[in-house]
Backbone atoms as SQL, in Angstrom:
CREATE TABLE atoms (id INTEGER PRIMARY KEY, chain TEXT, resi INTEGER, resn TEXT, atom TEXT, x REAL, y REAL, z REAL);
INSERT INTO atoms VALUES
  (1, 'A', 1, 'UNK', 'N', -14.499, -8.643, -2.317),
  (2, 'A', 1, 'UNK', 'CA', -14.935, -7.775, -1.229),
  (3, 'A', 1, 'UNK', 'C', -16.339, -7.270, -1.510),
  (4, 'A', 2, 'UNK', 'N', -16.943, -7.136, -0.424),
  (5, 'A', 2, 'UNK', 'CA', -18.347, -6.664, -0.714),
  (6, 'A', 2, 'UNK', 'C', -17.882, -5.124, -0.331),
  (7, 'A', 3, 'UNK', 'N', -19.756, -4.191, -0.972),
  (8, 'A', 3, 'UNK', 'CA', -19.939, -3.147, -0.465),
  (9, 'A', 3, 'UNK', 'C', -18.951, -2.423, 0.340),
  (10, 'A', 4, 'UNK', 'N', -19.023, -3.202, 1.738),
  (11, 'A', 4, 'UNK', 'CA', -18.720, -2.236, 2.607),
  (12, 'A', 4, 'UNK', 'C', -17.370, -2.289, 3.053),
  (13, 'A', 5, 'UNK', 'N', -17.005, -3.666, 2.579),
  (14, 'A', 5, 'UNK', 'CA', -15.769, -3.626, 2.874),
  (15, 'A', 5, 'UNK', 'C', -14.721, -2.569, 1.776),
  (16, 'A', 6, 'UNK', 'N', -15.058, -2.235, 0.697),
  (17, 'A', 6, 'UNK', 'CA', -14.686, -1.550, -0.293),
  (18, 'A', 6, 'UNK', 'C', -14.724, 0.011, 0.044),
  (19, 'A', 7, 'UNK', 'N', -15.705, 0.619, 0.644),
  (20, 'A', 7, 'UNK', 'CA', -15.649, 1.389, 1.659),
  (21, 'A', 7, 'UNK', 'C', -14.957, 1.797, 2.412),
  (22, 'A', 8, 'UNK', 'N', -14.919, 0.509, 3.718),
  (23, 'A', 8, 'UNK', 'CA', -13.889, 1.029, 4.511),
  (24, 'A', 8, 'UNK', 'C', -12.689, 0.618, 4.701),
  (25, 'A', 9, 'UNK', 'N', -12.692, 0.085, 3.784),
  (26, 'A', 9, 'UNK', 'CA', -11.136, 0.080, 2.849),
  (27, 'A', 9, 'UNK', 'C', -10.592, 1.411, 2.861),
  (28, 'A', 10, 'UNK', 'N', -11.347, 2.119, 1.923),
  (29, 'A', 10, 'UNK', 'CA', -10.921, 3.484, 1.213),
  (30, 'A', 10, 'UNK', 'C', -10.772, 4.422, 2.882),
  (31, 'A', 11, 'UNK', 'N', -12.012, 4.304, 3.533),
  (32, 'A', 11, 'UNK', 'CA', -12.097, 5.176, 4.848),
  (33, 'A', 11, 'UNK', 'C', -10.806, 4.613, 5.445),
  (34, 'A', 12, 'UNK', 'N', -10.576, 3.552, 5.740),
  (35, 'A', 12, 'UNK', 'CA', -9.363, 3.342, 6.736),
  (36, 'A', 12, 'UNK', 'C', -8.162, 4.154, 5.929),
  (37, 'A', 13, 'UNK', 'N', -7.593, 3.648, 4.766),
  (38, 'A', 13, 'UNK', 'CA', -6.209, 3.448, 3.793),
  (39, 'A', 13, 'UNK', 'C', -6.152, 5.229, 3.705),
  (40, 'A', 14, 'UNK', 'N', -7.879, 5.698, 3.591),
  (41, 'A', 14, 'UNK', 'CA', -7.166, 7.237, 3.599),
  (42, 'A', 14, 'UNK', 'C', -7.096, 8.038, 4.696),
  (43, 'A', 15, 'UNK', 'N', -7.614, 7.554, 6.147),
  (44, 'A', 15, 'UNK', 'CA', -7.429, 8.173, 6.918),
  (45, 'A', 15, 'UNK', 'C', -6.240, 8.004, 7.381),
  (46, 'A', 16, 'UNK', 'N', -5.367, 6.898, 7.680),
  (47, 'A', 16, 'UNK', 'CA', -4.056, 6.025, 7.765),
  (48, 'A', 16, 'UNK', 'C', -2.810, 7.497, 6.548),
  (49, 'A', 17, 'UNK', 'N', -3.654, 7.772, 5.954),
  (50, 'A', 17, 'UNK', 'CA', -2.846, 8.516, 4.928),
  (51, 'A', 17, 'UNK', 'C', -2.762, 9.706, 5.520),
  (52, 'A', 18, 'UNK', 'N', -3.551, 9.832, 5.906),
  (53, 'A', 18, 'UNK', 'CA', -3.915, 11.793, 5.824),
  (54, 'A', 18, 'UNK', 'C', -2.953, 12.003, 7.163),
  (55, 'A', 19, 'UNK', 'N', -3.157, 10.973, 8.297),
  (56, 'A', 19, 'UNK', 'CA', -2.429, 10.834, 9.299),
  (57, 'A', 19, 'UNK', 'C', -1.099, 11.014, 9.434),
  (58, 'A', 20, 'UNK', 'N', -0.085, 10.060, 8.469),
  (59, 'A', 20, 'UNK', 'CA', 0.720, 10.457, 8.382),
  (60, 'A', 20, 'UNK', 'C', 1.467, 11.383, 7.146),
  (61, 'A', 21, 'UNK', 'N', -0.030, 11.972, 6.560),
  (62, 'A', 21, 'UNK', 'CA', 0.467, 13.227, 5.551),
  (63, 'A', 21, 'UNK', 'C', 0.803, 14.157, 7.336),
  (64, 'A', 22, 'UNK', 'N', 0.206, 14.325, 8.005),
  (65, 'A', 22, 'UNK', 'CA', 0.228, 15.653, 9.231),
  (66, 'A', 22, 'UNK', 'C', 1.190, 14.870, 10.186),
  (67, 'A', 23, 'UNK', 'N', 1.760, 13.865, 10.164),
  (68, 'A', 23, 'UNK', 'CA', 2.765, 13.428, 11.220),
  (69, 'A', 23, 'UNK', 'C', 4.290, 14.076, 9.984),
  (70, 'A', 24, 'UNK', 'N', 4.211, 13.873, 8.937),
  (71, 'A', 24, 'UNK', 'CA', 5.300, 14.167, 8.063),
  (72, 'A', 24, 'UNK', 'C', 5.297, 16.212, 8.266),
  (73, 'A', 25, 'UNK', 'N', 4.275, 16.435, 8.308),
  (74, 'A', 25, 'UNK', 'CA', 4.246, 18.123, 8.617),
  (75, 'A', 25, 'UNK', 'C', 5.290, 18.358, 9.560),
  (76, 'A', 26, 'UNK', 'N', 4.660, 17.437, 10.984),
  (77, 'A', 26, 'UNK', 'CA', 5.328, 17.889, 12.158),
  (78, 'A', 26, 'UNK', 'C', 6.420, 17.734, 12.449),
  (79, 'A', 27, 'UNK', 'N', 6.977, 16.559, 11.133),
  (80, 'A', 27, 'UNK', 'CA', 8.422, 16.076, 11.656),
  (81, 'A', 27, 'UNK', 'C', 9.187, 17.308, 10.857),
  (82, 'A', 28, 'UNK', 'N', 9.040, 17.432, 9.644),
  (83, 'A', 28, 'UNK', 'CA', 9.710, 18.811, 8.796),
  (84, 'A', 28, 'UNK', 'C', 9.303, 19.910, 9.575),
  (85, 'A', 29, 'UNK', 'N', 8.515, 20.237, 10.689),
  (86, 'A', 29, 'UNK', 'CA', 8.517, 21.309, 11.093),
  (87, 'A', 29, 'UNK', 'C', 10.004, 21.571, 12.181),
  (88, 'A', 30, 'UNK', 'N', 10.762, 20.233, 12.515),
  (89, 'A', 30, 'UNK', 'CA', 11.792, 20.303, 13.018),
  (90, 'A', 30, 'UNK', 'C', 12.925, 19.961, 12.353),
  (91, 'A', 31, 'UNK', 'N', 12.753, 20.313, 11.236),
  (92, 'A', 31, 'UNK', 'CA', 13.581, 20.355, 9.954),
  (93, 'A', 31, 'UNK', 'C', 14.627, 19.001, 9.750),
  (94, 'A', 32, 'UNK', 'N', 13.378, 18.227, 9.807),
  (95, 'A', 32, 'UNK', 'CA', 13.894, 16.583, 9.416),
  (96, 'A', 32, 'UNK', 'C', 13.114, 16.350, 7.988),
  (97, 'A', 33, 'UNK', 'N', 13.590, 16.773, 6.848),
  (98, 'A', 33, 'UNK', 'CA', 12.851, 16.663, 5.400),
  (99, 'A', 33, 'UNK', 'C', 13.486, 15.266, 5.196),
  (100, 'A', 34, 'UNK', 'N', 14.221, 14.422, 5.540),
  (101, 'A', 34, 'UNK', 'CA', 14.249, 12.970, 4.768),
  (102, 'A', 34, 'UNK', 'C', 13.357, 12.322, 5.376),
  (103, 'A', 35, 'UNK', 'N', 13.135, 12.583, 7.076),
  (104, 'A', 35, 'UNK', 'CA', 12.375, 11.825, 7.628),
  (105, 'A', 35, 'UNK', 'C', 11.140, 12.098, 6.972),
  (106, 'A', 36, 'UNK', 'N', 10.561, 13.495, 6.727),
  (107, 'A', 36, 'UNK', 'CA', 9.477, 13.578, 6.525),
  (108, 'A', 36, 'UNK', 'C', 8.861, 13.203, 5.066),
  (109, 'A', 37, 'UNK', 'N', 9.901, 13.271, 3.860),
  (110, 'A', 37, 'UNK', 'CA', 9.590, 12.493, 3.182),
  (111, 'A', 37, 'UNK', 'C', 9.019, 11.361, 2.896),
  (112, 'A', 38, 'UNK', 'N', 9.568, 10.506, 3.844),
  (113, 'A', 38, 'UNK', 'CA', 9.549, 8.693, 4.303),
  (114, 'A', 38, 'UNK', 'C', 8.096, 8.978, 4.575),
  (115, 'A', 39, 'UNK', 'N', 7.210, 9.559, 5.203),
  (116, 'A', 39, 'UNK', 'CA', 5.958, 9.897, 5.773),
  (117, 'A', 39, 'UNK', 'C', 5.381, 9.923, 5.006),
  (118, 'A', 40, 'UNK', 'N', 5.413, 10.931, 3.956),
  (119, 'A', 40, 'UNK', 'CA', 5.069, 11.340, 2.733),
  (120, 'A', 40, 'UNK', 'C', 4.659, 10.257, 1.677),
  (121, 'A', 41, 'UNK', 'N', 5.394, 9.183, 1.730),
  (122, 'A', 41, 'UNK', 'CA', 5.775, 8.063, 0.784),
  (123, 'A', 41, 'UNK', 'C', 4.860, 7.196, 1.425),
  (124, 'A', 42, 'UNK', 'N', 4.524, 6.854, 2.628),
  (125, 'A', 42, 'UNK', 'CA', 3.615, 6.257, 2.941),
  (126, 'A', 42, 'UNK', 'C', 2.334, 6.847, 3.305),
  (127, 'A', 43, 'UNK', 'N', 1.964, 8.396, 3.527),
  (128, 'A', 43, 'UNK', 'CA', 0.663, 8.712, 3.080),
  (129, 'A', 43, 'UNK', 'C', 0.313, 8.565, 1.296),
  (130, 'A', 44, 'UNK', 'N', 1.304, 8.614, 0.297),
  (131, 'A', 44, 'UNK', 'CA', 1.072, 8.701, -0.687),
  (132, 'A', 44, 'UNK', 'C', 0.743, 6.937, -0.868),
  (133, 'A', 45, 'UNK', 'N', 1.442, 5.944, -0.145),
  (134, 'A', 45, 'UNK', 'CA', 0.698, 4.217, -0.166),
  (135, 'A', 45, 'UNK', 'C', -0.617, 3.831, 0.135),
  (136, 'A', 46, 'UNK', 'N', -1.029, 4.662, 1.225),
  (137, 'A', 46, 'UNK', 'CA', -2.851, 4.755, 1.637),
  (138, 'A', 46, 'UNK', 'C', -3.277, 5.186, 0.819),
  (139, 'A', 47, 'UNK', 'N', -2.768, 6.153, 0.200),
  (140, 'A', 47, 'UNK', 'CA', -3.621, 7.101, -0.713),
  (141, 'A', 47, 'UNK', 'C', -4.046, 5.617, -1.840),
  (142, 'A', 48, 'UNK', 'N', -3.100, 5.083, -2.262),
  (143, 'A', 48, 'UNK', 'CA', -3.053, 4.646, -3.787),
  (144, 'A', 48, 'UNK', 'C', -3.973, 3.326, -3.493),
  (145, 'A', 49, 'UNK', 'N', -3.856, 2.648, -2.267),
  (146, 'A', 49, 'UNK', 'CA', -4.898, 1.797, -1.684),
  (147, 'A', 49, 'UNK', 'C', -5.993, 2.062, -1.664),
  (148, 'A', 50, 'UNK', 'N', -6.432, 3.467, -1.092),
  (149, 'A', 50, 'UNK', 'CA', -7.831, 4.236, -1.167),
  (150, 'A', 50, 'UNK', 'C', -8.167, 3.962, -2.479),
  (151, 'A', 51, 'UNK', 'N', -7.367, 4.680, -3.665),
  (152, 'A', 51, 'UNK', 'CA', -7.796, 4.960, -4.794),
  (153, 'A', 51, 'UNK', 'C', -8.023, 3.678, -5.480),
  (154, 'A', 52, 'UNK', 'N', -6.980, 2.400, -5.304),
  (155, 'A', 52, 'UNK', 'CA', -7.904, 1.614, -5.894),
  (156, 'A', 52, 'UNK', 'C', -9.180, 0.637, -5.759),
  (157, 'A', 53, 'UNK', 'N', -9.655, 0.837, -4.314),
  (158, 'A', 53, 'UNK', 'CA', -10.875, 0.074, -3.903),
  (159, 'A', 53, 'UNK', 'C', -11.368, 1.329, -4.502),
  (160, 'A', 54, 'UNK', 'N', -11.333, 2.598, -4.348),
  (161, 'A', 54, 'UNK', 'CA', -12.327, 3.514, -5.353),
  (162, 'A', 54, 'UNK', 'C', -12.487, 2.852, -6.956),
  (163, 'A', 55, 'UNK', 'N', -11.058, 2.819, -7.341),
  (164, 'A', 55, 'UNK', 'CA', -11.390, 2.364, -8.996),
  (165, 'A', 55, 'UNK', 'C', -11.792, 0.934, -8.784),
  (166, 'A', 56, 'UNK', 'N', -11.992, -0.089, -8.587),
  (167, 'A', 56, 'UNK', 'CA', -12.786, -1.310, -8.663),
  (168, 'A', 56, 'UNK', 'C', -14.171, -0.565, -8.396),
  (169, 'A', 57, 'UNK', 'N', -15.069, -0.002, -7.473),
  (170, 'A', 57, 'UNK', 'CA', -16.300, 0.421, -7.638),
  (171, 'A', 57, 'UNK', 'C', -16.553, 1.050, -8.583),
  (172, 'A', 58, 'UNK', 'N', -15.906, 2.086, -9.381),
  (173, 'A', 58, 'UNK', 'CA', -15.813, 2.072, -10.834),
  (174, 'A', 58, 'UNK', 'C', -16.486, 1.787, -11.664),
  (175, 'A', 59, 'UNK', 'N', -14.987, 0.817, -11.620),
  (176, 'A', 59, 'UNK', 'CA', -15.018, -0.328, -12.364),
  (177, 'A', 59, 'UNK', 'C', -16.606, -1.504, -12.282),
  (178, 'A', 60, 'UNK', 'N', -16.598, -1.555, -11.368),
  (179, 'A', 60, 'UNK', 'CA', -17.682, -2.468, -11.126),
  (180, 'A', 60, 'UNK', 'C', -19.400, -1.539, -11.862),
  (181, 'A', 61, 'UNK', 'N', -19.315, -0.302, -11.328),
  (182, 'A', 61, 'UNK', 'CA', -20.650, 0.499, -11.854),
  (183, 'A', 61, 'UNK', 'C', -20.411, 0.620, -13.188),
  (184, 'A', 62, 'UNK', 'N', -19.272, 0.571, -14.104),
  (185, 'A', 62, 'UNK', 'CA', -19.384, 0.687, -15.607),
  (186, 'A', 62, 'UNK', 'C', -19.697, -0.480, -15.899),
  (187, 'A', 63, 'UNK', 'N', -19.458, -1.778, -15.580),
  (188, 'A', 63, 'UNK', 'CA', -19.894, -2.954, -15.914),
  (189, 'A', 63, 'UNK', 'C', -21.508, -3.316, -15.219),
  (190, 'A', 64, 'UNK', 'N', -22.057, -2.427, -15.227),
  (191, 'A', 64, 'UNK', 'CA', -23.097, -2.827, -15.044),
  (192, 'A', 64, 'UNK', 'C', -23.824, -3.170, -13.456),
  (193, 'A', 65, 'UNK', 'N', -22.881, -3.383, -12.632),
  (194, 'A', 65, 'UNK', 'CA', -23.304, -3.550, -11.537),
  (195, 'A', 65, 'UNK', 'C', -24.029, -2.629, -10.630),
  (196, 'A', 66, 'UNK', 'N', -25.064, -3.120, -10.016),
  (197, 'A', 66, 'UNK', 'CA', -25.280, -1.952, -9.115),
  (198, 'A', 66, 'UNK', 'C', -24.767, -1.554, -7.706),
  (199, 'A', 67, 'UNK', 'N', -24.520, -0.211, -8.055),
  (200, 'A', 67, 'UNK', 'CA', -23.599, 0.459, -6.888),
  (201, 'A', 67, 'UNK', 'C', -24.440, 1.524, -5.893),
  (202, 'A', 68, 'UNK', 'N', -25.155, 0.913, -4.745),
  (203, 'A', 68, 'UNK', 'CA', -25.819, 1.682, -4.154),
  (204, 'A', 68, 'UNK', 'C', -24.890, 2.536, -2.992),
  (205, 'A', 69, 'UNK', 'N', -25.747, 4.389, -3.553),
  (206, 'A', 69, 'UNK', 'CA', -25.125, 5.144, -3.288),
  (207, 'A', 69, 'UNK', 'C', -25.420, 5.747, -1.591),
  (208, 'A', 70, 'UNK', 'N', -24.576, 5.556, -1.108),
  (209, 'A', 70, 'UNK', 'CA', -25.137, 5.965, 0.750),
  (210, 'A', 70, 'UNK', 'C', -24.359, 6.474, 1.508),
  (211, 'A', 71, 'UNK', 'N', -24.885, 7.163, 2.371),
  (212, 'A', 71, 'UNK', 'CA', -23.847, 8.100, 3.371),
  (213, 'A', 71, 'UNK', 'C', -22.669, 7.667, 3.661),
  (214, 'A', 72, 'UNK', 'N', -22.602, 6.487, 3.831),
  (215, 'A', 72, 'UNK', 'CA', -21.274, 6.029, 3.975),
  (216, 'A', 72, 'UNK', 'C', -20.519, 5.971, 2.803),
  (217, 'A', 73, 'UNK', 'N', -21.360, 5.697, 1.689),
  (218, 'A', 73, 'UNK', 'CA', -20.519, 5.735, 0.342),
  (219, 'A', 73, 'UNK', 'C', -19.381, 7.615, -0.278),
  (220, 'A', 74, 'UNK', 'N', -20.677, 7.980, 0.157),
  (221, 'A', 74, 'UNK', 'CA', -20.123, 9.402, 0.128),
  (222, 'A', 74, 'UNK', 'C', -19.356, 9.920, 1.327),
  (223, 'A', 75, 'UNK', 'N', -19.202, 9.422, 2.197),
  (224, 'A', 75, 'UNK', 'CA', -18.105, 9.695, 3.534),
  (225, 'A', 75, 'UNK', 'C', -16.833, 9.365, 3.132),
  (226, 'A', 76, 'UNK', 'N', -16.903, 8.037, 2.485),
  (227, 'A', 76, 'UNK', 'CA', -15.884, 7.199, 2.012),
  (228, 'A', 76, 'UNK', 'C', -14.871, 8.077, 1.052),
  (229, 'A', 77, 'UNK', 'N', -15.937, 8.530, 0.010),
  (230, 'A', 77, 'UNK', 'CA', -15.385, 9.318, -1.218),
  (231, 'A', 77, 'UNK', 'C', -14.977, 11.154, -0.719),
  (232, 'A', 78, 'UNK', 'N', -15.286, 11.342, -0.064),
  (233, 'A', 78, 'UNK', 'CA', -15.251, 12.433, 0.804),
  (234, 'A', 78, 'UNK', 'C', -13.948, 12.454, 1.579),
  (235, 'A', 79, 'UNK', 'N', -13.607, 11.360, 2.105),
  (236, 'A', 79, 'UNK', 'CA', -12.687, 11.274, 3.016),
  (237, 'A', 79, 'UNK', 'C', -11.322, 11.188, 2.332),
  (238, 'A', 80, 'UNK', 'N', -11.249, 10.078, 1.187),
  (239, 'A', 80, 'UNK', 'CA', -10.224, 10.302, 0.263),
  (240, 'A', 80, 'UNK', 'C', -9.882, 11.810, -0.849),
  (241, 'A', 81, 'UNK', 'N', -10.764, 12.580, -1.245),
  (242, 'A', 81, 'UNK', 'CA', -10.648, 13.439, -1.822),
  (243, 'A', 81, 'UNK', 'C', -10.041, 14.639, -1.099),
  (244, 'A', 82, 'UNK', 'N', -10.552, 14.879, 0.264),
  (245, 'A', 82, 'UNK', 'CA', -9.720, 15.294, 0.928),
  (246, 'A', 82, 'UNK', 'C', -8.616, 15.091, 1.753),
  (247, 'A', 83, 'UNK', 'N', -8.145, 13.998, 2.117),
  (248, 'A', 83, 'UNK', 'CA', -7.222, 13.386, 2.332),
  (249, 'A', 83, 'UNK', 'C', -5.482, 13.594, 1.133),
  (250, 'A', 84, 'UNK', 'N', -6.666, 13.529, -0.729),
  (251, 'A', 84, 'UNK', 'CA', -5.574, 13.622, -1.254),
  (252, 'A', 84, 'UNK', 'C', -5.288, 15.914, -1.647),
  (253, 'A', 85, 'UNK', 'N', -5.910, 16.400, -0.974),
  (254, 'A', 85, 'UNK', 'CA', -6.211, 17.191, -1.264),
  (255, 'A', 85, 'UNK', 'C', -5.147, 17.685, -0.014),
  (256, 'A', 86, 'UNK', 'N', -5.240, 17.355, 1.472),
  (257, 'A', 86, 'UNK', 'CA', -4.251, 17.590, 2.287),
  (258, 'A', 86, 'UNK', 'C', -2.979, 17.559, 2.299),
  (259, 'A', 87, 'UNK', 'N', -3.051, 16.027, 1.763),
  (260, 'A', 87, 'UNK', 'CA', -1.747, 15.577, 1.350),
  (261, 'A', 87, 'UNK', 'C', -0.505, 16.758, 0.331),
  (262, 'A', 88, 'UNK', 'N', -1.823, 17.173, -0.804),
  (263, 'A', 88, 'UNK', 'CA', -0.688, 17.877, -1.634),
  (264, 'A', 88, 'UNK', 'C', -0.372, 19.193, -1.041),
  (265, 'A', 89, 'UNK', 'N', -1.432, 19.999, -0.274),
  (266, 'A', 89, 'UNK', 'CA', -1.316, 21.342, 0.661),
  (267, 'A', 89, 'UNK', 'C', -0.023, 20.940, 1.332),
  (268, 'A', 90, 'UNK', 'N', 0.328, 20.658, 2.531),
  (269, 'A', 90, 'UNK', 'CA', 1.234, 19.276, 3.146),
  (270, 'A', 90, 'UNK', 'C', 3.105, 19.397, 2.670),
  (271, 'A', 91, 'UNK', 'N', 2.809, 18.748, 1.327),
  (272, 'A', 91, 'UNK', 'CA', 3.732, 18.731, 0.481),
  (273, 'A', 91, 'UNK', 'C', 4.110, 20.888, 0.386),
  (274, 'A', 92, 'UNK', 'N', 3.541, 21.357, -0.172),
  (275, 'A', 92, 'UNK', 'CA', 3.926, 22.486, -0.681),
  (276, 'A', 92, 'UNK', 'C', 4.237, 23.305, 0.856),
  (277, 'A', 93, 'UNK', 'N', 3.388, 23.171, 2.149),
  (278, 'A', 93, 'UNK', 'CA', 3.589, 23.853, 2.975),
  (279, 'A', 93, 'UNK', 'C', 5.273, 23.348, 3.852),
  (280, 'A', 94, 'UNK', 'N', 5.820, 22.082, 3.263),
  (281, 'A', 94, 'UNK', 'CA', 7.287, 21.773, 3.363),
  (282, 'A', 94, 'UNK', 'C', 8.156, 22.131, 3.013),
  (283, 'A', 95, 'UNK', 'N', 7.652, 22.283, 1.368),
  (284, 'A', 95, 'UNK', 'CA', 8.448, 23.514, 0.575),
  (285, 'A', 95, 'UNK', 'C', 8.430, 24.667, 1.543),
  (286, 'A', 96, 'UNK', 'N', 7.924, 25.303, 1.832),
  (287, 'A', 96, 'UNK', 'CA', 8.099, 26.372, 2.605),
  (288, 'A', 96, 'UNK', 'C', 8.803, 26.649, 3.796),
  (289, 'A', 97, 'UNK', 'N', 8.385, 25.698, 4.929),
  (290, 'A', 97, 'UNK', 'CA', 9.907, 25.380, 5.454),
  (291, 'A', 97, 'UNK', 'C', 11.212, 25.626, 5.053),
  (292, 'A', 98, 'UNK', 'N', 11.134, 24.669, 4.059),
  (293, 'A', 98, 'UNK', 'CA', 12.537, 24.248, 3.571),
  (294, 'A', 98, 'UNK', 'C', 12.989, 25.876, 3.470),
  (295, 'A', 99, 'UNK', 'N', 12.466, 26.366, 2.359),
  (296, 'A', 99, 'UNK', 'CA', 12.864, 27.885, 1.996),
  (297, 'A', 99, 'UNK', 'C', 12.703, 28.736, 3.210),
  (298, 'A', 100, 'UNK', 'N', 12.133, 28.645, 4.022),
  (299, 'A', 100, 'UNK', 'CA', 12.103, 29.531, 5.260),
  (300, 'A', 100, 'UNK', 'C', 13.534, 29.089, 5.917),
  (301, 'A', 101, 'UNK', 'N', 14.053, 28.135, 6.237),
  (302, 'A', 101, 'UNK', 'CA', 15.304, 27.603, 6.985),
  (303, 'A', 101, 'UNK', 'C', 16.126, 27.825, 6.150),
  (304, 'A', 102, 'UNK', 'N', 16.539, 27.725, 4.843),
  (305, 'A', 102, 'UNK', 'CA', 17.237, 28.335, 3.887),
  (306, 'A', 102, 'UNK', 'C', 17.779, 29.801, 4.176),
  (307, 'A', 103, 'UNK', 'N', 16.482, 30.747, 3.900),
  (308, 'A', 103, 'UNK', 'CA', 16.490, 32.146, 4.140),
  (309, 'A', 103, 'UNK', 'C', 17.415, 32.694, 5.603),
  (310, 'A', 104, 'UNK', 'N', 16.483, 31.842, 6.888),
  (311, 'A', 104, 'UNK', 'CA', 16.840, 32.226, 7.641),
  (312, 'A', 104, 'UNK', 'C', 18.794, 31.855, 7.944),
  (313, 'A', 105, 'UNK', 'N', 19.458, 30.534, 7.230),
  (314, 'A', 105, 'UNK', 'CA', 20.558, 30.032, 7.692),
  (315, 'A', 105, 'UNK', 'C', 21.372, 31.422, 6.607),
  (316, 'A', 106, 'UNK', 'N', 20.832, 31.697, 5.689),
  (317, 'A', 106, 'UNK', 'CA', 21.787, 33.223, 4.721),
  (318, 'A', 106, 'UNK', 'C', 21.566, 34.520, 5.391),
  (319, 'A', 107, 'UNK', 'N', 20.621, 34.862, 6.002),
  (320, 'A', 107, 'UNK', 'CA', 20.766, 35.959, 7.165),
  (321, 'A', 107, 'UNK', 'C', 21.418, 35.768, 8.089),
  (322, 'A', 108, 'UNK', 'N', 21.673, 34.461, 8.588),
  (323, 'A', 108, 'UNK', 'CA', 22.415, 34.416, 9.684),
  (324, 'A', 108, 'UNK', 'C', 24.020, 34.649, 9.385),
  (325, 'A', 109, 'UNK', 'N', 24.721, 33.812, 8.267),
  (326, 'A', 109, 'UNK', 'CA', 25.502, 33.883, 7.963),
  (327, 'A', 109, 'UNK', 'C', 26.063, 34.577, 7.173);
């Protein structure tokens, strides 16, 4: 893969991620946690796609190659860092759910 395809590799695989990190939100917001797991499991597959066209550029700049650095390069790297950065917010704001529907099903009962 050249340049750019290495790029938007990472731009697609982590936006594809982040996507369904916030489709997995919405489904646990109707207190479907297996479904939203399943979501989870496949934003965490983009993610790991992102990350490794990231580690081959790396890889490639420790060996010597040159890796020219450009807006798109940094969009790219930008987009995954926060992407995995959503992802884990995401995760913990499910936890919360969960314990909120918890709470609320022992007051009720």
């Amino acid at each position: 893969m050249n340049m750019e395809e290495i790029l938007f590799s990472i731009i697609v695989n982590a936006g594809e991620a982040r996507g369904n990190a916030y489709e997995a939100l919405k489904i646990a917001q109707k207190g479907e946690y297996n479904s939203a797991k399943e979501k989870l499991k496949e934003a965490e597959g983009g993610i790991g796609v992102a990350h490794g066209a990231q580690t081959d550029l790396i890889q490639k700049e420790i060996n010597g190659e040159d890796i020219d650095m450009s807006l798109l390069s940094v969009h790219a790297q930008d987009h995954l860092m926060t992407t995995i950065a959503e992802k884990s917010l995401i995760e913990h704001m499910i936890g919360l759910y969960k314990r909120i529907e918890e709470l609320e099903k022992r007051m009720e009962g």
